[in-house]
N, C-alpha and C positions, 0 to 999 in steps of 0.2 A: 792730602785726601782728595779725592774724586767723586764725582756725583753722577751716578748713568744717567741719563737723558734717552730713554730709548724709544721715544715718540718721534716720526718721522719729519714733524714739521720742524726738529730742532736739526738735524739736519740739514734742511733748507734756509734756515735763518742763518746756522752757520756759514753757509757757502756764501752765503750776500753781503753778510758783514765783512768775512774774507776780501773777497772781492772788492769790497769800498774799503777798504786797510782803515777799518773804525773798529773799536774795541765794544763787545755790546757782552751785557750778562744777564743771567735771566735770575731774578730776585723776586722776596717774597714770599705769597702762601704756595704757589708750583714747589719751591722747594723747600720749603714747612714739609709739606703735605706729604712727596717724598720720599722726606727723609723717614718720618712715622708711620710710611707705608699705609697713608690713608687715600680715598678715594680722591680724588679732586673732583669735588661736586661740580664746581661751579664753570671747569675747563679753563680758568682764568691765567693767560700766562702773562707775566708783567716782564717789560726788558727794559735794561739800563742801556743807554747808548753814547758813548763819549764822542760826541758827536751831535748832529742834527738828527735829530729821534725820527721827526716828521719825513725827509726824506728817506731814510732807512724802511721803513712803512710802507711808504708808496713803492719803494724798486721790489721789496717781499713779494707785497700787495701781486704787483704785476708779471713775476717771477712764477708765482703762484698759480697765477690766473687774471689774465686780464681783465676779464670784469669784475673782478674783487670791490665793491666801495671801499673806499680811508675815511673815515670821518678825521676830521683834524681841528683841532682845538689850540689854536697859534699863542693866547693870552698864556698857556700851562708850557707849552713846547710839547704837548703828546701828541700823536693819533693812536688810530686805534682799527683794529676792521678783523670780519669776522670769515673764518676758514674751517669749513665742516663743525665741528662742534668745538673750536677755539673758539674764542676771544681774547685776540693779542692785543697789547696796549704796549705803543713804544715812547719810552720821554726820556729825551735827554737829560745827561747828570746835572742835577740843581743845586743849588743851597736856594733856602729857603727863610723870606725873616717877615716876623710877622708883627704888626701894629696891634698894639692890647685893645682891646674890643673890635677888633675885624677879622673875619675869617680868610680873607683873599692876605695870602703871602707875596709877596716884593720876590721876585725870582730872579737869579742870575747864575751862568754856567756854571758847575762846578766838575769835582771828580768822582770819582766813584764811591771814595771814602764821606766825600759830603754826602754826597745820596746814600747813605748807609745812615750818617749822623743824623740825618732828617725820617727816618722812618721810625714806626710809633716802637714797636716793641724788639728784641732783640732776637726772638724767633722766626720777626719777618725780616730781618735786615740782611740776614745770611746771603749771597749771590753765587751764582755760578758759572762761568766766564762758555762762553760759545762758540769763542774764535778756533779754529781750526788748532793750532798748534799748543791752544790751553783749553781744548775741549773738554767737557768736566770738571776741571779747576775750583775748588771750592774755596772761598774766600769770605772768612768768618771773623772779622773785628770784636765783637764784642760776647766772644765763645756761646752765643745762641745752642750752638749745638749739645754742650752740659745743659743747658737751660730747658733743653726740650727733655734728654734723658732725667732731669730730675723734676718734670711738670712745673716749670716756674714761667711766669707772666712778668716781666721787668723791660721796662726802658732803657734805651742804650745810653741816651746822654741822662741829665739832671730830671728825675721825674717833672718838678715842680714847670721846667722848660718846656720838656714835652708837650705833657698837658696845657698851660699855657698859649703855646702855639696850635695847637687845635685840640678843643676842648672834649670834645667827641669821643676822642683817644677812649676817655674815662670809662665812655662806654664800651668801648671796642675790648678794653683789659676783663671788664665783667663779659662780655659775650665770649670772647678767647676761652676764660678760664672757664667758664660754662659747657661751651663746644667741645673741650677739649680735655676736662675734667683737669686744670690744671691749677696750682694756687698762686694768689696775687704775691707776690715778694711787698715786705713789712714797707720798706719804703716806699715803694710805686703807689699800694693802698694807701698808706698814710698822705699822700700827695693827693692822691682821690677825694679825700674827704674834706681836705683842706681848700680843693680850689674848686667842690660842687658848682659852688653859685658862678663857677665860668659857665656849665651847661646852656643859660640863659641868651648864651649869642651865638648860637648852632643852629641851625634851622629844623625846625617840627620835622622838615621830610627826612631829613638824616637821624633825627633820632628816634623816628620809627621804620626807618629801616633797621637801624640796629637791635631795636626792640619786638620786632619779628624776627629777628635771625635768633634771639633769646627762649622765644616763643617755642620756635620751630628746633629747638635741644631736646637730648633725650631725656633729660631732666630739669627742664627750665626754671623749676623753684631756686636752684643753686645761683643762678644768676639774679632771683627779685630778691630775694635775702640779701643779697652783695648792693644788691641797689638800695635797696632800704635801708642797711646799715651806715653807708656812705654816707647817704643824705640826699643821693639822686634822684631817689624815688619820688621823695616828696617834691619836689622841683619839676619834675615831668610827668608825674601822672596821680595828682593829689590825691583823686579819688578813690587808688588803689593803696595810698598810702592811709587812708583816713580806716580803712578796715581794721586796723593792727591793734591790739592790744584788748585786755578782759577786764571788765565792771563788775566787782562783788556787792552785791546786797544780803543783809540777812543771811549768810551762809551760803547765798547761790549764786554760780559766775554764768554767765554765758561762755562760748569759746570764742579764741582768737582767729574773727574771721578773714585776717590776711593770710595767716598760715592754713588756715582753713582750704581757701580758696587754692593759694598754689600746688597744695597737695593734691585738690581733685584738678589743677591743670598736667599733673605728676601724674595721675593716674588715667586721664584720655588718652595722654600722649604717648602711652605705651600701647592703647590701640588706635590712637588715626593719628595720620600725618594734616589733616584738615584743617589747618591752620584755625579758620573760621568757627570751626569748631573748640579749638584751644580756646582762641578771643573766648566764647560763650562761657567754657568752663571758667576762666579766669575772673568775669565781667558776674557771675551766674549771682551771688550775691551783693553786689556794688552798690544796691539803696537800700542793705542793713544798717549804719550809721545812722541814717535817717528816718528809719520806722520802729528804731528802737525804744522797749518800752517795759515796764517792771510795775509789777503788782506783787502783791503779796501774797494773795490767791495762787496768782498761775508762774508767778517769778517773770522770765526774759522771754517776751515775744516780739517778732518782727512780722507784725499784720503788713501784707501788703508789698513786701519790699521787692517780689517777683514784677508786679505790676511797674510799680514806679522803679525799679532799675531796669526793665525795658522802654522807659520814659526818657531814660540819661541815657541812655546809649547812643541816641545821634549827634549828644552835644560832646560827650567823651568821642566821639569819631570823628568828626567836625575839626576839634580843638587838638587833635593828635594828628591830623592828615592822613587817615583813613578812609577807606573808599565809601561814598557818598550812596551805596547802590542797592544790589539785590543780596549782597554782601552784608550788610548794615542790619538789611529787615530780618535776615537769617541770625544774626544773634540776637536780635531784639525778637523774634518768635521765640529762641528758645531761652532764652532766658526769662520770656512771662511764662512760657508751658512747663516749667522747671521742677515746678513742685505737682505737676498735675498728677504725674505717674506715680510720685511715691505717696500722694495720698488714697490714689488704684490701690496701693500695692499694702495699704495698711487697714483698709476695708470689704467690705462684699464689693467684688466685680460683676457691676451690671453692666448688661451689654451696650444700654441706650451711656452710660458714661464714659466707654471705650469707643462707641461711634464717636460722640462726641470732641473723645483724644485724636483720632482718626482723622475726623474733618478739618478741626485745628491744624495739626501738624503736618498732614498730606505729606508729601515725601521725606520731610525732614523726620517722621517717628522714629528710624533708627538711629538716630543721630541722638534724638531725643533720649529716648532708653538710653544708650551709650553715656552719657550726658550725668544722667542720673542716677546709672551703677557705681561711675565714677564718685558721684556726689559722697558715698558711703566711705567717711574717711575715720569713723568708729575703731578706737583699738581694742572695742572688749569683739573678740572673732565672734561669742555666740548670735550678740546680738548684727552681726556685719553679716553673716551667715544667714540669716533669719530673713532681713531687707534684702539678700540676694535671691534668695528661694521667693520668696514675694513677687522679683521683678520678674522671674520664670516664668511665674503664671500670669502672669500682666501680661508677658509678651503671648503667650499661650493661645490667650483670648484675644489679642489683637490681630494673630493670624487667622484665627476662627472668624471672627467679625468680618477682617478683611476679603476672606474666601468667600464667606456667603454673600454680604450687602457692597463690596465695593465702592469703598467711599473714601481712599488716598484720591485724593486732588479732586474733591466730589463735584461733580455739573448738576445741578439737578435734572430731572428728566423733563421738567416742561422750562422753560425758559421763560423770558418778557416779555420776548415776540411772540409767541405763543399765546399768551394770556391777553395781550394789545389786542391778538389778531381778533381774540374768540368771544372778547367782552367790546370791543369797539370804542377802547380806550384811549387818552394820551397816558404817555410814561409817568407817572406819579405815586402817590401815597397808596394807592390802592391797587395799582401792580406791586410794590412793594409787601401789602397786608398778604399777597398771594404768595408771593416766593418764599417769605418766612415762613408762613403756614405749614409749606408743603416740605421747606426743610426740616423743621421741628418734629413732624410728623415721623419723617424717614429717620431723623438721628432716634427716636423716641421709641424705634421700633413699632409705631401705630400701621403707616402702609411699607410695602417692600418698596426699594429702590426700583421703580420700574417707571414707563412711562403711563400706560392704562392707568393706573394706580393713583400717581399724581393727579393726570387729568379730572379723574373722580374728584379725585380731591378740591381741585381746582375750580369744576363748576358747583361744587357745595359751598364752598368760601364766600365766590361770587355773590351768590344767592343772599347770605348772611349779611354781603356789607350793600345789597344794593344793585346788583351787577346785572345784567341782563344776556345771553349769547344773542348775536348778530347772525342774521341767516344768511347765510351764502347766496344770493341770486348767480342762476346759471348763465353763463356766459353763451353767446348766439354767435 
């Protein structure tokens, strides 16, 4: 069997490998990917090199294009360097042996067949030879290739090994079968569940990287179900594990808010690719557990849990190696304004309470909305139908709002300096008493968004708490 290779830079690599009479293959998701005739997102070619990896790189490198960078990483035996929208990575063939609780492998030369034995699943180990004379040459040890046509996830060698030697795998089989809509083979999974608590000596930044590539699927509930079940979940991300499961009292349950939640990450994902946006969906109830509460009167409320699970969100991002930033305060806005809109959408829409959503939100409102059409994970359709037609008119009135008074990312119209300038203040409590004022006002629909308007405003406030205007003396 043969494998076309009909990208030009494979060409090129064959001439040079040629040329240095070293045997090189190109293994991995390139030829996963394919063979399944899917895109290669990521442009990622990986090559085997019987031989010295690192110099095969650099002569590419410089075949290529002289100023090409190599990064080279001597400890592994790769480089690696980038050509229009490649990223080729070259290492020589290894065997790999690894000390229990360490993730750094003991390396030493091996063949091809060992660098096949040492890779995680049987769909990536497949290779395809480059050399001139076996160009296309497919070379498939552990028939990866049935494994693909019949959607199966399996380790080449002993699960239990695999996993073992880097623990991560565990996660990569649940990402795999996710991405690729494929099922775990009985043993592989069962080896999963058995050696969870290796998770434990991987590091935070590797296992959310793989837990955004989860994230970022077109159905990513399929992969937190596989995590949950395993046992990984609870191990990396408690928080989201502590959601699961339903409380009867007196005849009434709440629902289960871990399915809950992945379902409306199920339903964003079908319209944004926003990762950050997923994050919020996923995260949007994560302090129900904790604001859980049962009466008799009114059965299961969660007062509060929007506020206080935008309180956990910097420690859950902190503790997972998540970005620290402008990133962070965007799921933490929308997971306090969460419930804002649907209780708009279950009420009389006044306008002073969509300014209101307006100022708040500033450009994230359509996100928002989005967010919370999703939230609708109801299977009686009338009532899902009903909160949809709701959100219509919410948005309705959000454009009307927004076209008349202007207040996505609102400035007010008079400023600090402003009010410093005209009352002959320093910056304190009572520059402060003004800018409130003159907000309240504008959200409240009392004065229009204007500057005149404020100003009024501004020296009547004064007046109230004390304030005096300064007369300009004319300058000579």
């Amino acid at each position: 069997m043969h494998i076309c290779l009909n990208d030009k830079i494979f060409r090129t690599l064959s001439e040079v490998v040629t040329a240095e009479n070293v045997k090189a293959f190109v293994i991995g998701g390139w030829v996963r990917d394919t063979i399944l005739k899917r895109e290669h997102a990521d442009k990622d070619i990986d090559l085997v090199v019987l031989g010295n990896g690192i110099e095969i790189a650099r002569k590419t490198a410089k075949r290529i294009n002289p100023k090409i960078r190599v990064s080279v990483f001597k400890n592994f035996g790769t480089a690696m360097f980038r050509c229009d929208d490649f990223e080729i990575e070259f290492v020589g063939a290894r065997k790999e042996s690894y000390v229990r609780g360490s993730r750094k492998p003991a390396v030493e030369d091996g063949s091809l067949k060992d660098d096949q034995d040492r890779r995680d699943f049987t769909i990536n180990a497949m290779a395809v030879s480059i050399n001139k004379e076996t160009f296309g040459e497919f070379i498939d040890p552990f028939d990866g290739i049935s494994d693909l046509k019949n959607k199966i996830i399996r380790t080449p060698l002993d699960p239990v090994r695999t996993f073992s030697d880097d623990p991560l795998r565990m996660m990569r089989a649940i990402r795999f079968a996710t991405q690729l809509n494929f099922t775990i083979e009985e043993k592989t999974y069962k080896s999963i569940t058995e050696n969870a608590e290796r998770i434990k000596i991987v590091s935070k930044e590797r296992i959310i990287t793989e837990l955004n590539k989860i994230i970022m699927c077109d159905r990513p509930s399929t992969g937190f179900i596989l995590l949950e079940r395993s046992g990984l979940l609870h191990l990396i991300f408690p928080e989201l594990d502590n959601l699961k499961g339903v409380e009867k009292k007196d005849g009434k349950a709440h629902k289960d808010n871990f399915h809950h939640s992945i379902k409306v990450l199920d339903n964003i994902s079908k319209h944004s690719d926003n990762m950050w946006l997923r994050w919020a969906a996923l995260l949007h109830d994560i302090a129900k557990p904790v604001t859980k509460k049962y009466t008799p009167e009114s059965g299961w409320s969660f007062h509060g849990h929007e506020f206080l699970g935008s309180k956990m969100i910097p420690d859950i991002f902190r503790r997972l190696k998540l970005p620290l930033n402008d990133r962070m305060k965007y799921v933490q806005k929308l997971v306090d304004l969460h419930l804002r809109p649907i209780v708009l959408s279950q009420e009389e829409v006044t306008d002073s309470a969509v300014r209101r959503l307006l100022f708040e939100a500033g450009d994230d409102i359509d996100d928002l909305m989005a967010l919370c059409e999703a939230d609708i994970t109801s299977k009686n359709e009338e009532k899902k139908t009903r909160h949809l037609e709701n959100f219509k008119f919410v948005r309705k009135k959000l454009r009307e709002i927004e076209e008349k008074d202007a207040l996505r990312n609102f400035q007010p119209p008079v400023d600090g300096t402003e009010i410093i300038e005209t009352f002959g203040v320093r910056p304190g409590k009572e520059v402060g008493i003004i800018k409130t004022a003159i907000r309240e006002a504008i959200l409240d629909g009392i004065i229009p968004n204007e500057h005149e308007a404020a100003r009024k405003l501004m020296l009547v406030k004064g007046k109230e708490i004390g304030l005096k205007p300064v007369r300009k003396t004319a300058s000579h």
